[in-house]
PDB file of N, CA, C and O in Angstrom:
ATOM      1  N   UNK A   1     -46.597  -8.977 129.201  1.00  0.00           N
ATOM      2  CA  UNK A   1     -45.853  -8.926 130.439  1.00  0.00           C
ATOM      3  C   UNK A   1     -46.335  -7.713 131.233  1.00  0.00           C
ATOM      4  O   UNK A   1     -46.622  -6.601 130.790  1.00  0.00           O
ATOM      5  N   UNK A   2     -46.363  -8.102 132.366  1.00  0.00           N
ATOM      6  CA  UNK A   2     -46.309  -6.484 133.482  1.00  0.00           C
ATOM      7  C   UNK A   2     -45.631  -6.560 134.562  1.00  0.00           C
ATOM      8  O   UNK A   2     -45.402  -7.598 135.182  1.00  0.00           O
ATOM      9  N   UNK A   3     -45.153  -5.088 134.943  1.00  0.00           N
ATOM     10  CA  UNK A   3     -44.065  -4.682 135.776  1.00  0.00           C
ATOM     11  C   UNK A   3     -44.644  -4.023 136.294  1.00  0.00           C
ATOM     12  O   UNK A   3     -45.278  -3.149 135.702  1.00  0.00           O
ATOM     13  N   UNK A   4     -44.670  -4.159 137.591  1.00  0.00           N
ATOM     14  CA  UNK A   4     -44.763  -3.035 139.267  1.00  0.00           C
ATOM     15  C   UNK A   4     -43.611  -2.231 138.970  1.00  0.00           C
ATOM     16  O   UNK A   4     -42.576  -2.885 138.847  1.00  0.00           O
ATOM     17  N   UNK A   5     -43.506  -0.937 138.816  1.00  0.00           N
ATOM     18  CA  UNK A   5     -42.496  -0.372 139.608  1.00  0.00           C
ATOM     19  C   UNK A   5     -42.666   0.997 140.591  1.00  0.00           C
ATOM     20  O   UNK A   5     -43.066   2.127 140.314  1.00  0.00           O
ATOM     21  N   UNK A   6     -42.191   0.405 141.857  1.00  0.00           N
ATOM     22  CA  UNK A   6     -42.198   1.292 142.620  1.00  0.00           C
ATOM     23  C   UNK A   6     -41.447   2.278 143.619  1.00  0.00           C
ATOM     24  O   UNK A   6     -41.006   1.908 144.707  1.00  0.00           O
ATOM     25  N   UNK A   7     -41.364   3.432 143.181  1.00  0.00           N
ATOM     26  CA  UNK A   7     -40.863   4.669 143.395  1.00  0.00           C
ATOM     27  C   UNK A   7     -40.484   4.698 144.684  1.00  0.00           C
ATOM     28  O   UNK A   7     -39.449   4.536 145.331  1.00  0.00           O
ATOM     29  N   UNK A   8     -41.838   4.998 144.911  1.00  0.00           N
ATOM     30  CA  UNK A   8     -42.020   5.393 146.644  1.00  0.00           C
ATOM     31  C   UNK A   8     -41.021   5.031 147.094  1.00  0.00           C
ATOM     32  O   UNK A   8     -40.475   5.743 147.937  1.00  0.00           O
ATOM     33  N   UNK A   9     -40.240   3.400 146.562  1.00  0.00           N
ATOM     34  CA  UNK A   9     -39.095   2.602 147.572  1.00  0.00           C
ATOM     35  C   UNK A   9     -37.803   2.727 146.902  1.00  0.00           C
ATOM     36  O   UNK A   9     -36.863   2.005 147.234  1.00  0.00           O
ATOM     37  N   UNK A  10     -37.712   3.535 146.050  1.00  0.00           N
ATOM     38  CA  UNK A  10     -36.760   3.654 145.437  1.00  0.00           C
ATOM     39  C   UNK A  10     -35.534   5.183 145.953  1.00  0.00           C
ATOM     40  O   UNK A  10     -35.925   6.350 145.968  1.00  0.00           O
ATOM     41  N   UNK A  11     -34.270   4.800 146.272  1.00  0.00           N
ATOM     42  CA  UNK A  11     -33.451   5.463 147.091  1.00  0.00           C
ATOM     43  C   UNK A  11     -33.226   6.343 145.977  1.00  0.00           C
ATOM     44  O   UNK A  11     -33.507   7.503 146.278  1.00  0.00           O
ATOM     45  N   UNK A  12     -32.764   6.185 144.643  1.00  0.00           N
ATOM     46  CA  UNK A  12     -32.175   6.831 143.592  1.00  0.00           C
ATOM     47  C   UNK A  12     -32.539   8.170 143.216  1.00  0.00           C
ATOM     48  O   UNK A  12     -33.741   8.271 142.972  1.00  0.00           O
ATOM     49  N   UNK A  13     -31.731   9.456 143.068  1.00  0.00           N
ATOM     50  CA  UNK A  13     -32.341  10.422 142.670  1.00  0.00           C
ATOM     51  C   UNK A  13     -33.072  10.440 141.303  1.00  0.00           C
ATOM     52  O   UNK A  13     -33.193   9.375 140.697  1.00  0.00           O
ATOM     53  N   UNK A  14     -33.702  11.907 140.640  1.00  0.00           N
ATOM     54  CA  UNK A  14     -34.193  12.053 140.233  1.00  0.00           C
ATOM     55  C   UNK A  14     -33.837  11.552 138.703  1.00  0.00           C
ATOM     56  O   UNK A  14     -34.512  10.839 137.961  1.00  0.00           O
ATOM     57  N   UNK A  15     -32.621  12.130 138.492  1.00  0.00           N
ATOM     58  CA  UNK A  15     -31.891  11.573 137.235  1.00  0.00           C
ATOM     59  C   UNK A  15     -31.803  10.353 136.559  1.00  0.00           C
ATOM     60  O   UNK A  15     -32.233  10.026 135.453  1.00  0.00           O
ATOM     61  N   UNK A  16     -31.105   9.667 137.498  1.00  0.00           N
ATOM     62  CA  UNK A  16     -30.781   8.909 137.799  1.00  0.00           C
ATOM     63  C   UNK A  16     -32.457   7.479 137.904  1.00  0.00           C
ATOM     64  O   UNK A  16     -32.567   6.383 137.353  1.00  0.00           O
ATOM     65  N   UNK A  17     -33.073   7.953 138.499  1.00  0.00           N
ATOM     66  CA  UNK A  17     -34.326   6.921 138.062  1.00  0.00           C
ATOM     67  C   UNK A  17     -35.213   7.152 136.928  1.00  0.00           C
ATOM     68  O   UNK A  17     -36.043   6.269 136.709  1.00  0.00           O
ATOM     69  N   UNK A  18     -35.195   8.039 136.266  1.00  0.00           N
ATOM     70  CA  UNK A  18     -35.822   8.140 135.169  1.00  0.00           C
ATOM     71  C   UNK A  18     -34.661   7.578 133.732  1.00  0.00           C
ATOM     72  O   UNK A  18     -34.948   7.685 132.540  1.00  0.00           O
ATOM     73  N   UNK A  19     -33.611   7.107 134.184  1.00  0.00           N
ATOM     74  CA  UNK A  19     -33.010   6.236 132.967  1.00  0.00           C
ATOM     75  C   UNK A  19     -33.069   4.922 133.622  1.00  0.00           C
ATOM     76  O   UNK A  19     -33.588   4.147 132.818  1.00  0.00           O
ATOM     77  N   UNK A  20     -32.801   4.375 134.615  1.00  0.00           N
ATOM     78  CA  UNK A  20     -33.681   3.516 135.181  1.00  0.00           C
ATOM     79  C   UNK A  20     -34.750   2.358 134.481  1.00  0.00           C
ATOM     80  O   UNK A  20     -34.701   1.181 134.125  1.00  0.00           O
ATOM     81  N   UNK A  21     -36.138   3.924 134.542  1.00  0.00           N
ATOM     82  CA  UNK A  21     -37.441   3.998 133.737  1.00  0.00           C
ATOM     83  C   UNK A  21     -37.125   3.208 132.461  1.00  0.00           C
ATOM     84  O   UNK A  21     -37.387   2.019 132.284  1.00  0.00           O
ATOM     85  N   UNK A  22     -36.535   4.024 131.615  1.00  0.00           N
ATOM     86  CA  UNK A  22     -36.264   4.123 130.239  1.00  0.00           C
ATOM     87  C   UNK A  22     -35.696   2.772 129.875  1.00  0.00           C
ATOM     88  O   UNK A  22     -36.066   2.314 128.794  1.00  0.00           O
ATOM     89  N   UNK A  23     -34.741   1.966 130.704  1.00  0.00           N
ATOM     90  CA  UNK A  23     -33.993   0.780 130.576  1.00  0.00           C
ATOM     91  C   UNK A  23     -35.045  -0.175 130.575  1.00  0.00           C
ATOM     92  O   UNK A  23     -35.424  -0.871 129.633  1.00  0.00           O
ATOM     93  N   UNK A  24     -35.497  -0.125 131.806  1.00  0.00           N
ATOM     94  CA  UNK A  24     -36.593  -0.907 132.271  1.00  0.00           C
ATOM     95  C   UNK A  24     -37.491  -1.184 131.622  1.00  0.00           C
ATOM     96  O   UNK A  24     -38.111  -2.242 131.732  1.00  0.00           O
ATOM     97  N   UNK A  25     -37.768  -0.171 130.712  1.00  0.00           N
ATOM     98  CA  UNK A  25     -39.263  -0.591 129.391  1.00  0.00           C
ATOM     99  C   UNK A  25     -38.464  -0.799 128.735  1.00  0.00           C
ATOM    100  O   UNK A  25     -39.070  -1.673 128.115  1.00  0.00           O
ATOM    101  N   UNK A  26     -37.670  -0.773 128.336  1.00  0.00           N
ATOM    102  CA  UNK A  26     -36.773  -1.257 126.902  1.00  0.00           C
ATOM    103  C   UNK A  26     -36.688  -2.758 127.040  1.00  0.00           C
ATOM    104  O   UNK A  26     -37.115  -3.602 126.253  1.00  0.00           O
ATOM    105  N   UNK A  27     -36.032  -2.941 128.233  1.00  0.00           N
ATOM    106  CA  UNK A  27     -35.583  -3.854 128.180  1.00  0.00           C
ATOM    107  C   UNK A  27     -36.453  -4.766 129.994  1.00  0.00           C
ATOM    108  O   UNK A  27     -35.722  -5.005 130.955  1.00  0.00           O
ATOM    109  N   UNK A  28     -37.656  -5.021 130.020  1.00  0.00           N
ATOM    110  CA  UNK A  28     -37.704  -5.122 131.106  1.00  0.00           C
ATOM    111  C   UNK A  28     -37.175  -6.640 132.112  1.00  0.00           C
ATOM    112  O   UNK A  28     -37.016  -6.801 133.322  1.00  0.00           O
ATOM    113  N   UNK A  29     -37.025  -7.553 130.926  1.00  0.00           N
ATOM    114  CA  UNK A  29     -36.219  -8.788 131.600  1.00  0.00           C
ATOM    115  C   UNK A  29     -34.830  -8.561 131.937  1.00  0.00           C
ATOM    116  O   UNK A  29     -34.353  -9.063 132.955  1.00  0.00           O
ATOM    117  N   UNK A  30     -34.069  -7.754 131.060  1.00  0.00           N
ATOM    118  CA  UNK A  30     -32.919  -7.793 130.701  1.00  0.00           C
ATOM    119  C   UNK A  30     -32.001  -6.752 131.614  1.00  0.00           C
ATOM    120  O   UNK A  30     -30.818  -6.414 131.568  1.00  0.00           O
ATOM    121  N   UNK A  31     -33.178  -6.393 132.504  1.00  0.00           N
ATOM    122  CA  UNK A  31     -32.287  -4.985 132.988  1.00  0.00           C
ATOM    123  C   UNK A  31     -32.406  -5.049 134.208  1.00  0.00           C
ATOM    124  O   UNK A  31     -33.516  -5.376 134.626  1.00  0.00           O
ATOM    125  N   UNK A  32     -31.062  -4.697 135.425  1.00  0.00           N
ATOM    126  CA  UNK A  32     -31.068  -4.473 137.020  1.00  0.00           C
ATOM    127  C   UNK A  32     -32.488  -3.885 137.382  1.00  0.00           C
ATOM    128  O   UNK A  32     -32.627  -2.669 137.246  1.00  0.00           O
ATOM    129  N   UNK A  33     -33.209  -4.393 137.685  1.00  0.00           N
ATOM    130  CA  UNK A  33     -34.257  -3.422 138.210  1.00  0.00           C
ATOM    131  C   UNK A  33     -34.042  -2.874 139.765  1.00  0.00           C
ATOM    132  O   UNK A  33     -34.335  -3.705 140.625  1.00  0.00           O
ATOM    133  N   UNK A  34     -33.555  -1.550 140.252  1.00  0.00           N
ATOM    134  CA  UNK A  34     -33.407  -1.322 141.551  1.00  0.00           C
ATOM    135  C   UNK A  34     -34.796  -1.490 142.351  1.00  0.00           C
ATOM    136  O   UNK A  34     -34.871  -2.052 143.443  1.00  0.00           O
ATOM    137  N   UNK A  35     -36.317  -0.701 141.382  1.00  0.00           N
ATOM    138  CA  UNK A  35     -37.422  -0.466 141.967  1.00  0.00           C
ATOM    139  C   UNK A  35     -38.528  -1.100 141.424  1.00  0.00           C
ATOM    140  O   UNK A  35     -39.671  -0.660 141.308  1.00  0.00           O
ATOM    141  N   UNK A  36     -38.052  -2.234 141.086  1.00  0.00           N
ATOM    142  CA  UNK A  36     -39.388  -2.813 140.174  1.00  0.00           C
ATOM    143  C   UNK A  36     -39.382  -4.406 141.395  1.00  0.00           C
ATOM    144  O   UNK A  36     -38.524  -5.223 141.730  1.00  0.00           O
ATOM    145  N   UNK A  37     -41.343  -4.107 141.835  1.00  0.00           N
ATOM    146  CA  UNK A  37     -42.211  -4.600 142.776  1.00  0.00           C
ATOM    147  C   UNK A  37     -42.642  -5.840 142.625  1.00  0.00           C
ATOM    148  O   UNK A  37     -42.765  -6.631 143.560  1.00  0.00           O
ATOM    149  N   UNK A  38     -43.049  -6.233 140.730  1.00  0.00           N
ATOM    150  CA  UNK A  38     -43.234  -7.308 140.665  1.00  0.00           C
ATOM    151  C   UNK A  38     -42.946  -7.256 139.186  1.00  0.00           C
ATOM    152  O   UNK A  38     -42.866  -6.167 138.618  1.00  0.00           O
ATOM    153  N   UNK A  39     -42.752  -8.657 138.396  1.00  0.00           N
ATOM    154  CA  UNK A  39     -42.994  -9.228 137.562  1.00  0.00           C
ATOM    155  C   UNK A  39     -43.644 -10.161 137.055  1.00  0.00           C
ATOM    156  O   UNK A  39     -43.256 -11.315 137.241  1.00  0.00           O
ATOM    157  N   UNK A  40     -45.075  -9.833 136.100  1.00  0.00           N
ATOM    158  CA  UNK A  40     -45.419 -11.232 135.556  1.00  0.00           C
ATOM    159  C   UNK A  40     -45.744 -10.981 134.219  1.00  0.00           C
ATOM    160  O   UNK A  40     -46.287 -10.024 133.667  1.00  0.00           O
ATOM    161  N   UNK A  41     -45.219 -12.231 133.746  1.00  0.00           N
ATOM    162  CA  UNK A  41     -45.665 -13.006 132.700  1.00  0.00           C
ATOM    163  C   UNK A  41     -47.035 -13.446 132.386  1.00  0.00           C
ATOM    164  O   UNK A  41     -47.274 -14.642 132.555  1.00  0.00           O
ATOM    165  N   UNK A  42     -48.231 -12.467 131.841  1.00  0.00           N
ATOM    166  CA  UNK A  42     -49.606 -12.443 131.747  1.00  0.00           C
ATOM    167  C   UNK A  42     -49.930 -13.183 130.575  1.00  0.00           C
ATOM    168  O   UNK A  42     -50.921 -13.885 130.371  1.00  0.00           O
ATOM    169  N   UNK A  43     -49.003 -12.945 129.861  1.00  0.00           N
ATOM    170  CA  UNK A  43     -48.897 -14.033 128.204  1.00  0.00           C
ATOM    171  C   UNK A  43     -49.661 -13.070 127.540  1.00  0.00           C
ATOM    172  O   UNK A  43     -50.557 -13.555 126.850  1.00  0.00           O
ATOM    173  N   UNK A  44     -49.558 -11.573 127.539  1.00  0.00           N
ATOM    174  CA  UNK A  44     -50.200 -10.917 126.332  1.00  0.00           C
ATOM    175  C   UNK A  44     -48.895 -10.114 126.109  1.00  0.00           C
ATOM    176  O   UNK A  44     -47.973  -9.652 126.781  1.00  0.00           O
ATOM    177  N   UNK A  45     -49.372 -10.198 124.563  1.00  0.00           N
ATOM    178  CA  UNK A  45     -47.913  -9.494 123.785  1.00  0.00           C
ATOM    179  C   UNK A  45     -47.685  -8.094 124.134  1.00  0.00           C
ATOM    180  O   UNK A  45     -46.823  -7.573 123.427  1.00  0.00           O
ATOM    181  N   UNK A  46     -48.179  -7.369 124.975  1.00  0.00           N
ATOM    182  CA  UNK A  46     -48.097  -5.778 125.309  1.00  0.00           C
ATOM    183  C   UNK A  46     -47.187  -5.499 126.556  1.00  0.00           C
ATOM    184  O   UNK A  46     -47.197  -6.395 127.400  1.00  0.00           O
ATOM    185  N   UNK A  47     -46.598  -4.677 126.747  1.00  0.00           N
ATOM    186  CA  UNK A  47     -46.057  -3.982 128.110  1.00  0.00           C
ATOM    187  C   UNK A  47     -47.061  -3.408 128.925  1.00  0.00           C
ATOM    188  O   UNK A  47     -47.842  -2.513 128.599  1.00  0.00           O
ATOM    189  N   UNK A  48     -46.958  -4.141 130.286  1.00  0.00           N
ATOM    190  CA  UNK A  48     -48.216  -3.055 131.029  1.00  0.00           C
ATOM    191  C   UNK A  48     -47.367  -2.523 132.345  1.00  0.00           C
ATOM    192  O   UNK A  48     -47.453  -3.348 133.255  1.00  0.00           O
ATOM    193  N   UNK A  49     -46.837  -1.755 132.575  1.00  0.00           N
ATOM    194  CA  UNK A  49     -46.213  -0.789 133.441  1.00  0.00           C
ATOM    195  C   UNK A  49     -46.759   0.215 134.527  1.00  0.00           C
ATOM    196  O   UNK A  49     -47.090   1.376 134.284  1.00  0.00           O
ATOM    197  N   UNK A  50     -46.803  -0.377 135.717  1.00  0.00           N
ATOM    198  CA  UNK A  50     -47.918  -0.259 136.969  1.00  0.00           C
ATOM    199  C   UNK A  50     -46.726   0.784 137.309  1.00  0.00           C
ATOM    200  O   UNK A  50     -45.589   0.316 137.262  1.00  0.00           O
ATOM    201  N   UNK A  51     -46.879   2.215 137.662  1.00  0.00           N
ATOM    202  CA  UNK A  51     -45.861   3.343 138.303  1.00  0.00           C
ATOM    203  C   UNK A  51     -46.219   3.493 139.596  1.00  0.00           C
ATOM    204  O   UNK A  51     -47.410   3.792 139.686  1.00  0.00           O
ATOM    205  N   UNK A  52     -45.477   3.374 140.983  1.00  0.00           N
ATOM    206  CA  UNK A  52     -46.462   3.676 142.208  1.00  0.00           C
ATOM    207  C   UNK A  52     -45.607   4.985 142.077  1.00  0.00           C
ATOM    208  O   UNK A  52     -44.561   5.006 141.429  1.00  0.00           O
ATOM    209  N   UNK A  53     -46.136   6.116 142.758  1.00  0.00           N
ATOM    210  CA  UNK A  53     -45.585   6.981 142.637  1.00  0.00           C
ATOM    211  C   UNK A  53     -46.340   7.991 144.014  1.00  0.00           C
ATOM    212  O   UNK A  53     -47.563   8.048 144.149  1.00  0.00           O
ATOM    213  N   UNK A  54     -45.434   8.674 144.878  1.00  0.00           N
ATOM    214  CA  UNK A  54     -46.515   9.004 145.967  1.00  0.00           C
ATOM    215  C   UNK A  54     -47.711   8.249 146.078  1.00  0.00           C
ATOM    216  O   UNK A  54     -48.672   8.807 145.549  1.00  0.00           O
ATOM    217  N   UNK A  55     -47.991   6.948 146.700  1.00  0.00           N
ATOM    218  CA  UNK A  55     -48.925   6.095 147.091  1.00  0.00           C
ATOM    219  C   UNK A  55     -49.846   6.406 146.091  1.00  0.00           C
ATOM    220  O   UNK A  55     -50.954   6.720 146.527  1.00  0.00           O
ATOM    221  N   UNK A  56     -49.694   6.413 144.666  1.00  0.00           N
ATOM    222  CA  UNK A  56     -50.713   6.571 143.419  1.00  0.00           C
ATOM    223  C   UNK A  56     -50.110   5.154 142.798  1.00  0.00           C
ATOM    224  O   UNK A  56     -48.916   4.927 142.992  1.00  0.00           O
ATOM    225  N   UNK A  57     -50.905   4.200 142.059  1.00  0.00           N
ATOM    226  CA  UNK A  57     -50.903   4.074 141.101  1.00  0.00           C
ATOM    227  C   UNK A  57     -50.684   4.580 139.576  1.00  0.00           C
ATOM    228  O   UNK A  57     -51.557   5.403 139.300  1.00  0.00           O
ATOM    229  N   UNK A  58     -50.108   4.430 138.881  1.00  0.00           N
ATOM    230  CA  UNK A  58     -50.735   5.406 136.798  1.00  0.00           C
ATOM    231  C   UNK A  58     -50.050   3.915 136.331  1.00  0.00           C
ATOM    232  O   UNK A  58     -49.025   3.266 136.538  1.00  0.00           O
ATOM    233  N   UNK A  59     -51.440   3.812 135.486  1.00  0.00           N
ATOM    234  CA  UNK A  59     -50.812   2.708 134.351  1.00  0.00           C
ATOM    235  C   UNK A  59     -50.650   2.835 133.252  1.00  0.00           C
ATOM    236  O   UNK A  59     -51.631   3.349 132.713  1.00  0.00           O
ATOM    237  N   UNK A  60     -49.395   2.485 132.217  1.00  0.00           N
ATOM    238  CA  UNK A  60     -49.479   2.333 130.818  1.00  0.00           C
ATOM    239  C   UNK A  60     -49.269   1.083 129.998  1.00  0.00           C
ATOM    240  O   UNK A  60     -48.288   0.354 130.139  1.00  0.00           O
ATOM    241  N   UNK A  61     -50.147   0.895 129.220  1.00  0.00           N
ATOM    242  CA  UNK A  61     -50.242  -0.372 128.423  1.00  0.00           C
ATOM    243  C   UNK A  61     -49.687  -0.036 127.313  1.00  0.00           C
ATOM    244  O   UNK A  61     -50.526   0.580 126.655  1.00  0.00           O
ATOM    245  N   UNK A  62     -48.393  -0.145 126.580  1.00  0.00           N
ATOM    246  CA  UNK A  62     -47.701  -0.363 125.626  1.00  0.00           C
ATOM    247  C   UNK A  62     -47.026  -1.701 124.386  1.00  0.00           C
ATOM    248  O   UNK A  62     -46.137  -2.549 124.472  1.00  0.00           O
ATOM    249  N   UNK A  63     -48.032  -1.284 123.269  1.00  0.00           N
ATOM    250  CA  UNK A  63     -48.910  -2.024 122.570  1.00  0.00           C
ATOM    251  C   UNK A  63     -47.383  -2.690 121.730  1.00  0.00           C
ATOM    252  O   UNK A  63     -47.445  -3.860 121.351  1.00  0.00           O
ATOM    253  N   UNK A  64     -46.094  -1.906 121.487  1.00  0.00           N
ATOM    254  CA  UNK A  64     -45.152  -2.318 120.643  1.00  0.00           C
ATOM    255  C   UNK A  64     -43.873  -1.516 121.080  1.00  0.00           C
ATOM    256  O   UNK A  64     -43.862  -0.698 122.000  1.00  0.00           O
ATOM    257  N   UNK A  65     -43.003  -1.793 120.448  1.00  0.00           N
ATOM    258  CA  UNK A  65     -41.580  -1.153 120.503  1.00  0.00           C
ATOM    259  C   UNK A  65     -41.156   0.201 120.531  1.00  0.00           C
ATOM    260  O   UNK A  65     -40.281   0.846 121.109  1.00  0.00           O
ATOM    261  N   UNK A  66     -42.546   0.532 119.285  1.00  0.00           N
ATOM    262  CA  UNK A  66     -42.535   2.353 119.299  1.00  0.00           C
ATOM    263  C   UNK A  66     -42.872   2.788 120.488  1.00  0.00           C
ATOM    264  O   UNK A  66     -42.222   3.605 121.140  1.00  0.00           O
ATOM    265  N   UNK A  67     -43.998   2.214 120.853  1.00  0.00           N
ATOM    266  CA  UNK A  67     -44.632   2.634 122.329  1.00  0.00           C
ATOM    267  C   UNK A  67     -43.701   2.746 123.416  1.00  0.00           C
ATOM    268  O   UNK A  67     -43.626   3.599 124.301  1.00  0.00           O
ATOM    269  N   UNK A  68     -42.950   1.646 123.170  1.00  0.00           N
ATOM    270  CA  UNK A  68     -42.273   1.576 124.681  1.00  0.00           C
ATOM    271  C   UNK A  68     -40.777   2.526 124.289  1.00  0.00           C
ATOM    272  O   UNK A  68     -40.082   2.806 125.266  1.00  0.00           O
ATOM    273  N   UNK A  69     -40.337   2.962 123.048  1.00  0.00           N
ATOM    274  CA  UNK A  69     -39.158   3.756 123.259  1.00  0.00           C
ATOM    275  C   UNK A  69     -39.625   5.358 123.281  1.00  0.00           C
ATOM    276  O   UNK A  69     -38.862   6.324 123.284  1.00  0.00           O
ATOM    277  N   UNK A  70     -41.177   5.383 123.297  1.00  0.00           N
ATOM    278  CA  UNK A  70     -41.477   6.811 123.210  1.00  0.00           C
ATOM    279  C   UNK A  70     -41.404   7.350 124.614  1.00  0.00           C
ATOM    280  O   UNK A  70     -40.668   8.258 125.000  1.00  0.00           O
ATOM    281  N   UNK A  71     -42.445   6.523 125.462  1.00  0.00           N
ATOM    282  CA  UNK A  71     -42.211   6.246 127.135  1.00  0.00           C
ATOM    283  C   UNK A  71     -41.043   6.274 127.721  1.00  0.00           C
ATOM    284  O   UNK A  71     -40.778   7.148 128.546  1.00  0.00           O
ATOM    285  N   UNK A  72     -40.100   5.232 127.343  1.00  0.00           N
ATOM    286  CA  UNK A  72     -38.570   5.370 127.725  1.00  0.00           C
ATOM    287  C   UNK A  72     -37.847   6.485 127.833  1.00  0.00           C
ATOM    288  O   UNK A  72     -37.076   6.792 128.743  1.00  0.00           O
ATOM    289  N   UNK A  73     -38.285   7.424 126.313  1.00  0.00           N
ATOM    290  CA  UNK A  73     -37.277   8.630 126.606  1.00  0.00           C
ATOM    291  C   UNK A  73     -37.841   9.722 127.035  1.00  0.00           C
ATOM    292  O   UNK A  73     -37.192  10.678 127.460  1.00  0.00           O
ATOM    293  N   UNK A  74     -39.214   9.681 126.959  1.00  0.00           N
ATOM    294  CA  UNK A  74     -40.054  10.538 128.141  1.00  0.00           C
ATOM    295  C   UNK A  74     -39.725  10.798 129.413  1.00  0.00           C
ATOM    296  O   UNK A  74     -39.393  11.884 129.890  1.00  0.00           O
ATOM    297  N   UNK A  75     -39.861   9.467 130.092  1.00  0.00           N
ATOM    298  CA  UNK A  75     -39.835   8.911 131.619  1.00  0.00           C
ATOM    299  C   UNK A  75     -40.861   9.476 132.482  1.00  0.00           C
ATOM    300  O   UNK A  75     -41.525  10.235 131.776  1.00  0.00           O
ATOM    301  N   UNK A  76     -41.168   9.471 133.302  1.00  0.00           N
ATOM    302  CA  UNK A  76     -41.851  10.006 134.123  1.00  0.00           C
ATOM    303  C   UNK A  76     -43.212  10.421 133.737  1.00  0.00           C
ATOM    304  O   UNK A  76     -44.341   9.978 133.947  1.00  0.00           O
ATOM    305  N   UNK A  77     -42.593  11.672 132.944  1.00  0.00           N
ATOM    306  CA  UNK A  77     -43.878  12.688 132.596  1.00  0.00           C
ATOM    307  C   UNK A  77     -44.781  11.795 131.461  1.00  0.00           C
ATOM    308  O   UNK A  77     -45.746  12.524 131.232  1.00  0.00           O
ATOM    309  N   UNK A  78     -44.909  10.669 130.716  1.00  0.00           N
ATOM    310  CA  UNK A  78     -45.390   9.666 129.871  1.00  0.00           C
ATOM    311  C   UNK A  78     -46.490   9.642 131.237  1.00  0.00           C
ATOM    312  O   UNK A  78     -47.658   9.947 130.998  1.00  0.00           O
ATOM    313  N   UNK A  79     -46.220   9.389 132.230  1.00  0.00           N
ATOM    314  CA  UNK A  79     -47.340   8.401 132.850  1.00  0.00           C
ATOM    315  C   UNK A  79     -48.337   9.770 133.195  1.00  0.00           C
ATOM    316  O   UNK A  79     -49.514   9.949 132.880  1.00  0.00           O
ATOM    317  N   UNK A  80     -47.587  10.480 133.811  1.00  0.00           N
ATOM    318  CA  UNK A  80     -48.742  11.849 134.502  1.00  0.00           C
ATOM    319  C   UNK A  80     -49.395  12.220 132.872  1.00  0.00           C
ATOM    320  O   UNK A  80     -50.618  12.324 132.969  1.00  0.00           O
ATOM    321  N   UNK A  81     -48.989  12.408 131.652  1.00  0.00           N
ATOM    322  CA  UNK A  81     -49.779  12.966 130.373  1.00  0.00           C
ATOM    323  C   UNK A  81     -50.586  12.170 130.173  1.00  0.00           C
ATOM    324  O   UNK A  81     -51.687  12.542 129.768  1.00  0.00           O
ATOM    325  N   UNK A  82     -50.288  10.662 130.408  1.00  0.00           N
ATOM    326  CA  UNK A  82     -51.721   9.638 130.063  1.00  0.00           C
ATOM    327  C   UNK A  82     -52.882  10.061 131.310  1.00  0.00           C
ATOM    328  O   UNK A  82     -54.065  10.347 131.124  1.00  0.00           O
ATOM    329  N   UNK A  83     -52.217  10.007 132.490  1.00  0.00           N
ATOM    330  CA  UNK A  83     -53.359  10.358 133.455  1.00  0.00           C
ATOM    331  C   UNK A  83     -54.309  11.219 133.265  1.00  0.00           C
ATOM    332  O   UNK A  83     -55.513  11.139 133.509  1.00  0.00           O
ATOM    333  N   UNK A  84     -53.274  12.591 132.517  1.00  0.00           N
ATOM    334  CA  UNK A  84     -54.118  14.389 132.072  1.00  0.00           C
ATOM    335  C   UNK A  84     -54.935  13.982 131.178  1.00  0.00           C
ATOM    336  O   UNK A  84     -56.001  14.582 131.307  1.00  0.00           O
ATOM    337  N   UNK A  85     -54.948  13.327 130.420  1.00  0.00           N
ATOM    338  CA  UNK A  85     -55.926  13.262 129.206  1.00  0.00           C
ATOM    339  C   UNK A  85     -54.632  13.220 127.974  1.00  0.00           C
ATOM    340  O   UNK A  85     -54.917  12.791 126.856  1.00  0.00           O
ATOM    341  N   UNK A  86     -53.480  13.606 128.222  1.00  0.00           N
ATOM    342  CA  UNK A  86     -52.350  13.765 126.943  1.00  0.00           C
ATOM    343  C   UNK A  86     -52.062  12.342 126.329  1.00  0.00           C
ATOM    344  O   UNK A  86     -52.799  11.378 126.532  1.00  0.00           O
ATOM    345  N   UNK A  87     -50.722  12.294 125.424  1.00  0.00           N
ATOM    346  CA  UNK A  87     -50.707  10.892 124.876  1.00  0.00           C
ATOM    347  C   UNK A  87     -49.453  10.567 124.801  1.00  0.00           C
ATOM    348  O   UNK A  87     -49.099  10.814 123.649  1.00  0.00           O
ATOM    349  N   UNK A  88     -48.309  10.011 125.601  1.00  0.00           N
ATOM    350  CA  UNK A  88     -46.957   9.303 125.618  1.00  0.00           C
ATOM    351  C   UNK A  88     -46.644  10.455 123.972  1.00  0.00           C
ATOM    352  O   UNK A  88     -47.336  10.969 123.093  1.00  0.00           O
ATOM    353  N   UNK A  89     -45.041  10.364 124.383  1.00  0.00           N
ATOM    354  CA  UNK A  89     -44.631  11.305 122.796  1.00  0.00           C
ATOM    355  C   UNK A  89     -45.109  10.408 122.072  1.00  0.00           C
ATOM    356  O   UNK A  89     -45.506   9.281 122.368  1.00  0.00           O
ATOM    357  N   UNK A  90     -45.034  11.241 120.555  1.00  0.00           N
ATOM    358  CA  UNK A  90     -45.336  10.269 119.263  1.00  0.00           C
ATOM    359  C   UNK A  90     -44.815   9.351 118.999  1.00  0.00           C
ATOM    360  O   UNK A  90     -43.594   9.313 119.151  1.00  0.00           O
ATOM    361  N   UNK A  91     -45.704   7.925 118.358  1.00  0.00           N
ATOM    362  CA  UNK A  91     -44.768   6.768 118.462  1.00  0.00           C
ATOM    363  C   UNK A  91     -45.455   6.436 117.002  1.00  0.00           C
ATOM    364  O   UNK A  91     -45.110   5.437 116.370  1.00  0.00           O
TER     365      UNK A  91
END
């Protein structure tokens, strides 16, 4: 599956969208999405999570469950550490 989500259009403060985040990979069918751009169904078993963020792109491809609750309780800073060269917390 992959999810657009985008910031830029998103009214919600700071707090407040980074649990959002966290819901949203957990659960990304299952959850209100205020800022999420698109959804599709690619038919590969991974999470791929498109962040627009100040007219940037960052993508993360999250391979399983660990992956996606490490990201979740990260939020944010998961996507800028993959960008740096770093690695989502330990999963």
């Amino acid at each position: 599956m992959k999810i657009v989500i985008d910031h830029d259009n998103c009214e919600h403060a700071s707090a407040f969208a980074d649990r959002c985040l966290g819901a949203t990979i957990r659960e990304p069918e299952g959850h209100e999405r205020y800022c999420m751009a698109h959804v599709e169904d690619d038919g590969k078993p991974e999470l791929t999570v498109v962040l627009i963020f100040d007219g940037q792109e960052h993508t993360l491809v999250l391979r399983d469950m660990a992956e996606r609750e490490a990201v979740a309780l990260e939020g944010w800073a998961a996507f800028l550490q993959h960008e740096t060269g770093g690695t989502p917390a330990a999963g």
